[in-house]
N, C-alpha and C positions, 0 to 999 in steps of 0.2 A: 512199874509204869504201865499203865493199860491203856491211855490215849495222850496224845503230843497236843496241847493245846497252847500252851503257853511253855518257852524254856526250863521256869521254872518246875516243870510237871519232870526233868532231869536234875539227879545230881550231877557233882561233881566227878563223881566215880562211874558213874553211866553213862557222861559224856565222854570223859578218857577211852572206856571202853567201846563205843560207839566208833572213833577217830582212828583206836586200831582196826577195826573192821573193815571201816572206809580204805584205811590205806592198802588194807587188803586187797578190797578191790580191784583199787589205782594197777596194783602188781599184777594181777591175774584176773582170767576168767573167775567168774563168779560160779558154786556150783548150784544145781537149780530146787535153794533151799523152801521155797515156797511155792513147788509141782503142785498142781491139783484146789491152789486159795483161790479166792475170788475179791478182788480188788474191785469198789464203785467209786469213779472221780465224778465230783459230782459240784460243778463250778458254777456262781450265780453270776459271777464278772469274768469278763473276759481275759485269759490267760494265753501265752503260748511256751513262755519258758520253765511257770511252774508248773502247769499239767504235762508239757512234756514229759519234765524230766522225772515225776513222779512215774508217771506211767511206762519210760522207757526203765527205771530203773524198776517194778513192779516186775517186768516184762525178763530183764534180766536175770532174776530170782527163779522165772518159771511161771508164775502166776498168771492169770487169765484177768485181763481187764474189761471192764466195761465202762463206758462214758455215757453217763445221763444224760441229752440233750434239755436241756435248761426251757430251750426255746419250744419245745413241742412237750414235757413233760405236765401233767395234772395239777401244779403249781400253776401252771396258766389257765386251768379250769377251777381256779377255785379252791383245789386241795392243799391246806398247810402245811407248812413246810414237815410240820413234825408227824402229820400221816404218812409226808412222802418217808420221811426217815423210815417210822412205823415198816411199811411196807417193802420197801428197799430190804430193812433190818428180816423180814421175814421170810428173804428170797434166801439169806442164809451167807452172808459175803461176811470176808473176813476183816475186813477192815473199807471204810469209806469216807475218801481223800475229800474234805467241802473247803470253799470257798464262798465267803458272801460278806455282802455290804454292809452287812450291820454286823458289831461288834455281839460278840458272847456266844454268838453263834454255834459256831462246832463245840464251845460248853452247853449248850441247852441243848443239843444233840445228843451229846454221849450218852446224856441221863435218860434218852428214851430209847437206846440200842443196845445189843449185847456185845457187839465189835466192837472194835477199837477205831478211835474217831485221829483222824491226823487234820489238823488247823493248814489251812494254807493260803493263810490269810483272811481275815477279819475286820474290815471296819478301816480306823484306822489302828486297831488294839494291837493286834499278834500277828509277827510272822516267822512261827520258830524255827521249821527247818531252813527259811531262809539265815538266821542269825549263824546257826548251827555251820553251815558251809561259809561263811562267811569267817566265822574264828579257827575255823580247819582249814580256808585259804590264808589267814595270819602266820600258823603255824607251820603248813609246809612252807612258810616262806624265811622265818625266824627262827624256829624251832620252838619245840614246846613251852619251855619257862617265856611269856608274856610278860613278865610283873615288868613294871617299870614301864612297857611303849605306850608311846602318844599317840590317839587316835584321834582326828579332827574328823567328825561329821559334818556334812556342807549342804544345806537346801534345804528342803520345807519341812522339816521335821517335825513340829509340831502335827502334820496331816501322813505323817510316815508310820505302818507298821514295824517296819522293816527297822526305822530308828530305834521306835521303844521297845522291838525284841532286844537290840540291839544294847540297848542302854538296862538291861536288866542283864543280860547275860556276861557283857565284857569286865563288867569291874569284879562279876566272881571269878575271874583268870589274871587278876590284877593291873587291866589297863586301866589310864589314866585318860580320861575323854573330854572335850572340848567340842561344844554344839557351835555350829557359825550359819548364820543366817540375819536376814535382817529381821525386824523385831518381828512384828506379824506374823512370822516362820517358826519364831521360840516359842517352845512348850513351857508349861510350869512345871518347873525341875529344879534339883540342888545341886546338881551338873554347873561347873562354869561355860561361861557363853561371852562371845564376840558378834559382832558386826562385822569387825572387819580381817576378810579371808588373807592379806597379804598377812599378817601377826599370827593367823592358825599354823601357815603354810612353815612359817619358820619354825614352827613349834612342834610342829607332829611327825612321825615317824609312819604313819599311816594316816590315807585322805578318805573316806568315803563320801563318795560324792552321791546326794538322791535328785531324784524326780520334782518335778516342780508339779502335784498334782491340782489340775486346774478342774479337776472333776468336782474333788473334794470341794472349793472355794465355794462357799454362799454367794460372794459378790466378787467382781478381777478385783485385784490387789495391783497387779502393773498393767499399764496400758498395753503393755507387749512380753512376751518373756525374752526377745532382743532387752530392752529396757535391765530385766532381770540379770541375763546373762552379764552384761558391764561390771558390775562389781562382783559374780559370784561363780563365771564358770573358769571352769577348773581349763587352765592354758599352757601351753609349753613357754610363753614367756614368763606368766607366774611363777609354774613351778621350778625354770630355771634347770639346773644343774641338781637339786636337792637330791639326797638320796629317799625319796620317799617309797613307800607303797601305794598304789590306786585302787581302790573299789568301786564298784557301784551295781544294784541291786539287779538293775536293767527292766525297762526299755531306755536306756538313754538317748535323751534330746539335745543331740550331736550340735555341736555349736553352742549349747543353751545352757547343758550340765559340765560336759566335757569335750573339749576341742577336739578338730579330728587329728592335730597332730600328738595330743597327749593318747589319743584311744590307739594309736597307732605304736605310742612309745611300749620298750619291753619294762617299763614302771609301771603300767599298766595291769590290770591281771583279771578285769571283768571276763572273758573267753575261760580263763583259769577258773573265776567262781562257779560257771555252768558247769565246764567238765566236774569239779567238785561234788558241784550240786549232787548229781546223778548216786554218785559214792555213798556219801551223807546220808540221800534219801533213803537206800541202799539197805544201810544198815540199821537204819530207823526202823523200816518197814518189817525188814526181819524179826527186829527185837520185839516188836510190838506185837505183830501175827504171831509167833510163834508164844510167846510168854501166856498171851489169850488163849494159846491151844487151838 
């Protein structure tokens, strides 16, 4: 593996091993296996939970960070994206963490740098370290054999990277998934799919609830996401008594995606995906730098 673009750029056996790393972490101080790398995060959209946790988890390796400002960079002069790469690539870093709005992105980069490229989101294509913490939050919570649980995805999926990392990665650990949204929100998939979230709720064993991204929309879809919220956010009267798991990718729109009395319940475990996060990144980073040399 020489860059994280897509999940699939991991097997099976390098995600296993990736998960003991992580939980390594969780356990103990990290030792400072990436003294002296040089890390560039380097984000066209505005971020604060994935560059964070990227960068603190860089930080905790040992490595020395640096953050392109987007906003004052020669991309606003004109220079492409792939000179900036070019030249970034030339300062000599060891790996450089992009974000940006059009899909293929951090793949059309890798192929003109000698580092290792980590995807951190795409478009709405790829968000693989997100998936990655996302199925390590499943697993400290069920333990590792997955085969069999029920996953109900919940909200605008079709405009979610986070879903379609999501939706390539879970059925190789043998989850069984169920998209719900209303129509406009489905993708074209051979996933089964619902409308209606009261039938998921009874069905799944895990909820992830997404963002309602109103950036992505060409034209509004609901005259309010109040409107939205009535049939799709995730409630403590919904979910009842169920013994479910809750996820969600985050920023959540409290009242919109998920109540504030579900985000409060301990079914809940978004605060659990961040900490994760950091793990994941963690050991991503490691494998990736060091494997490049």
């Amino acid at each position: 593996m020489r860059h994280l673009i897509t999940t699939d750029d991991l097997s099976v056996e390098e995600i296993e091993a990736l998960y003991e790393e992580a939980e390594s972490y969780l356990r103990k101080p990290p030792p400072k296996l990436l003294q002296n790398r040089l890390v560039i995060t380097l984000f066209f959209e505005n971020s604060t939970r994935t560059r964070s946790s990227f960068e603190i988890a860089a930080k905790r390796l040992g490595a020395d960070v640096v953050h392109l400002d987007v906003a004052k960079s020669s991309t606003k002069k004109g220079e492409t994206l792939y000179d900036t790469a070019a030249n970034l690539d030339a300062m000599g870093p060891d790996a450089i963490i992009v974000r940006h709005a059009q899909s293929g992105t951090p793949y059309q980069l890798s192929r003109h740098v000698g580092c290792a490229i980590f995807n951190a989101g795409d478009g709405a294509h790829a968000h693989p370290s997100q998936a990655l913490l996302d199925l390590f939050t499943m697993r400290r919570h069920f333990g590792r054999d997955l085969r069999g649980r029920k996953i109900a995805i919940v909200g605008d999926i079709r405009n979610s990277r986070v879903a379609n990392s999501n939706m390539r990665l879970l059925p190789r650990f043998g989850l069984e998934m169920l998209l719900v949204a209303p129509p406009h929100f489905l993708p074209d998939s051979d996933l089964p799919a619902t409308t209606d979230l009261r039938e998921a709720l009874e069905w799944a064993d895990i909820v992830m609830s997404l963002r309602t991204q109103t950036e992505r929309h060409a034209h509004p879809i609901y005259a309010s996401l109040k409107d939205y919220a009535k049939d799709y956010c995730i409630t403590k009267d919904r979910v009842g008594e169920r013994d479910i798991l809750l996820l969600h990718p985050g920023p959540v729109h409290r009242n919109i995606d998920i109540d504030d009395a579900m985000l409060a319940d301990p079914r809940c475990k978004v605060l659990e995906q961040v900490k994760n996060g950091v793990a994941v990144r963690m050991a991503a980073l490691k494998r990736l730098i060091l494997a490049n040399g």
